[in-house]
Each structure stands twice: as structure tokens, then as C-alpha cells.
C-alpha positions in Angstrom: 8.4 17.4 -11.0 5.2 15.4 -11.7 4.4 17.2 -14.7 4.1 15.3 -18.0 7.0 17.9 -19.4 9.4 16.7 -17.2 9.5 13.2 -18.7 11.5 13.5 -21.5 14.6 15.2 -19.2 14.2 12.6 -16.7 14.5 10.0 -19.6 17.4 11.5 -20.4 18.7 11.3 -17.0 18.6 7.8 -16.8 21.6 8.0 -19.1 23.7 9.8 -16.6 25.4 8.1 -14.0 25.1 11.3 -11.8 21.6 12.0 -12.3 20.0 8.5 -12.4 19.2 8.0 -8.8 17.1 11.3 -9.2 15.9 11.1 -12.1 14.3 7.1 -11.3 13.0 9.0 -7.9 11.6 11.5 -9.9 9.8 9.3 -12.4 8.1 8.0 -9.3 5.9 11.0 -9.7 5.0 10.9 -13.2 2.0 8.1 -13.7 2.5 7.9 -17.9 3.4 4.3 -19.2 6.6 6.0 -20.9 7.9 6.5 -17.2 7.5 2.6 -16.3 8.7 1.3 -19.2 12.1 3.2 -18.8 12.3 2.4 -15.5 11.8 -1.2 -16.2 15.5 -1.9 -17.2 16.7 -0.8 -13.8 14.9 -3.8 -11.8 18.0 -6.0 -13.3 20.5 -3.2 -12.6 23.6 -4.5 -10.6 23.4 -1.8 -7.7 20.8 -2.9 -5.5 20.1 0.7 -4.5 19.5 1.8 -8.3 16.9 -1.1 -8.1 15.2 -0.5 -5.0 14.4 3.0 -6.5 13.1 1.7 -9.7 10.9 -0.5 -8.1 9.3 2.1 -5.6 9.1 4.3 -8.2 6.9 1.6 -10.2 5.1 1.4 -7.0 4.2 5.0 -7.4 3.0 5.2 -10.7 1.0 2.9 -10.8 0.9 0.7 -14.1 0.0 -2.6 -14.7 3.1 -3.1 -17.0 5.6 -3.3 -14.1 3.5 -6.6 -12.0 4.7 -9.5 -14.4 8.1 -8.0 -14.0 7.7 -7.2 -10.0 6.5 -10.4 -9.6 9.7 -12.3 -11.2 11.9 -10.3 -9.8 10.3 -11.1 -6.2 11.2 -15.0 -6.2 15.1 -13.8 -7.3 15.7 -10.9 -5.6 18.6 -11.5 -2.8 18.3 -7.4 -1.5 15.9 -7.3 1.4 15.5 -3.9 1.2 14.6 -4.3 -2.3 12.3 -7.5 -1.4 10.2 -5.0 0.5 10.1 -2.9 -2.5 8.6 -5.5 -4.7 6.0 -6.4 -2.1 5.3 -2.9 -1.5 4.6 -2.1 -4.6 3.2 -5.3 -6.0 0.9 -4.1 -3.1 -0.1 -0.9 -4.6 -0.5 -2.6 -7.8 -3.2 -4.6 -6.4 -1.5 -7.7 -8.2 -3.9 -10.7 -7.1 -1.4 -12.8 -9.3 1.6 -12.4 -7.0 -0.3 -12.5 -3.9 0.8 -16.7 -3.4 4.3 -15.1 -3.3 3.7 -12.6 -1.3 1.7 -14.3 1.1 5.4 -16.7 1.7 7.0 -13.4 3.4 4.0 -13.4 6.4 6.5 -16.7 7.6 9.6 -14.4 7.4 12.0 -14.3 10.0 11.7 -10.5 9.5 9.0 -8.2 11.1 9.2 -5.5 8.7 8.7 -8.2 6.1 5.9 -9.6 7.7 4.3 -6.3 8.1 5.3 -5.4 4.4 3.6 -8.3 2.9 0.5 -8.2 5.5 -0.1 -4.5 4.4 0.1 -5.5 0.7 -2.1 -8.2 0.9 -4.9 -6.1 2.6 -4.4 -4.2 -0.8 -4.6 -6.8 -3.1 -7.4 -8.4 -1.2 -7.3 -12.0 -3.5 -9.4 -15.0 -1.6 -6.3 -17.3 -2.9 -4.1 -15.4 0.5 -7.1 -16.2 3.2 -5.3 -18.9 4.4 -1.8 -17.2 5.4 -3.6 -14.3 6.5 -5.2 -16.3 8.6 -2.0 -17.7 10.1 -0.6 -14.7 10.4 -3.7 -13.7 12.8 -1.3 -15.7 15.6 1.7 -13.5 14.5 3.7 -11.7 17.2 3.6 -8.6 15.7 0.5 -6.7 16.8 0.1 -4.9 13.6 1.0 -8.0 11.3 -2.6 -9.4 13.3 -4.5 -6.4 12.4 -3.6 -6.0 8.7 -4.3 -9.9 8.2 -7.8 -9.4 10.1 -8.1 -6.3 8.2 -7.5 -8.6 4.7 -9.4 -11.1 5.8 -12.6 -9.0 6.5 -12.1 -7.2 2.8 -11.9 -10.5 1.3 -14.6 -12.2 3.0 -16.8 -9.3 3.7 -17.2 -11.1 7.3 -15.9 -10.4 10.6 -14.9 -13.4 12.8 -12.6 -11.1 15.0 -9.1 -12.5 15.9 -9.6 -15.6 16.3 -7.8 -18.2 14.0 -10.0 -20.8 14.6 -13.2 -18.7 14.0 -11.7 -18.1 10.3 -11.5 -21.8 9.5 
């Protein structure tokens, strides 16, 4: 349902309490500005699976528009699940302005946060999130080490291997 014609059913979706969830999954598909404005309302909806969708689906298309929300909603947001979402997509937004916030979840009691945020940093690549990711090289997870060295080598354009110390 990517198409540009399917946007104004899907809009009207959103209206329906049956059809919502697919429609907002939907919307995920369609990268037009009218798609991430509607979905915007949904990132305050009570249901925290309605607002996990509208943020992934943000994720997907891929406007600018939804960061300055994403990035509120990422210091309120209780819904782990939808945590991961904002990160996620905040990631794929390439939103240097969040990265400080994101950058908190590489401490995260959580693996799958840890890897979450590590991944989206190595996206947004911002110099202001070298010095978690460098933490983070001393991580437990194997793969929360290689997306920080990963980071760290896009943002530096150096390669100090895995070595904490060698980063300093």
C-alpha cells in the first residue's frame, strides 16, 4: 500500500477504531509529510501499542517533522517497547539533536536497549555521543562493542580498534 493514492483512505482510517492499528502500519510505507503529520497525534495516544506503531511508522517514513516530537517523547515515555521505538527511529532519522538522550540508554539495564541505542547512534554518527560510545566499547554485549566501534570509526574517521583507552 505504499502508493501516494492510498493516503487519503488510510487518513481516513485513523478515524476508526477497527482500522487504526492498520492503517498507522500502513502509513509506515507512504514517505509524504501528510502521512507524518497525521500520525503525529498518535505518539500521545493512551494505548501504548497504538503509539509504538505511530512511532515506527515515523521511523519508516522518514521526515524530519517527527524528531522534535520523537525526541520529547523519548525523556517521558514509560513503554519500553515504545522507548526502543523512539530510539529506533530517532536513529533512522539521523537526529544528531537527540543523540545526548540516546546515548543515556547505552547505561541501560536492558541489552536490547543498549543495542537499540548503539545501532542508532552509528546512524546518527554526532561527535557530541563519542564519549558513551566509547564506554560502551567495555559493554557485555558483543554486538553493543561493535556498533559503538563501528560509531566511533564513522565519527572520527579513525580506527583505534577496541580498546577504550586507545579512544581517549
Amino acid at each position: 500500500l505504499g502508493e501516494k493514492s492510498a493516503l487519503k483512505p488510510l487518513l481516513k482510517a485513523l478515524k476508526n477504531d477497527k482500522r487504526r492499528s492498520s492503517a498507522i502500519e500502513a502509513l509506515g510505507g507512504i514517505r509524504e509529510a501528510k502521512a507524518a503529520k497525521a500520525l503525529l497525534p498518535f505518539l500521545k495516544n493512551e494505548n501504548a501499542n497504538i503509539r509504538t506503531q505511530a512511532i515506527s511508522s515515523l521511523g519508516l517514513i522518514g521526515n524530519t517533522m517527527a524528531i522534535g516530537p520523537l525526541a520529547d517523547l523519548l525523556g517521558t515515555e514509560k513503554d519500553k517497547n515504545a522507548q526502543a521505538g523512539i530510539i529506533e527511529a530517532l536513529g533512522k532519522l539521523h537526529a544528531r539533536k537527540a543523540s545526548q538522550s540516546i546515548a543515556a540508554f547505552l547505561q541501560d539495564e536492558n541489552s536490547q536497549m543498549r543495542i537499540t541505542a548503539a545501532r542508532s547512534l552509528l546512524n546518527i554518527a554526532a561527535p557530541d555521543s563519542a564519549a558513551a560510545l566509547v564506554q560502551a566499547l567495555d559493554d557485555r554485549e558483543s554486538i553493543v562493542r561493535d556498533y559503538a566501534y563501528k560509531a566511533l570509526k564513522k565519527i572520527t574517521r579513525a580506527d583505534c580498534g577496541f580498546y577504550p583507552d586507545a579512544w581517549r
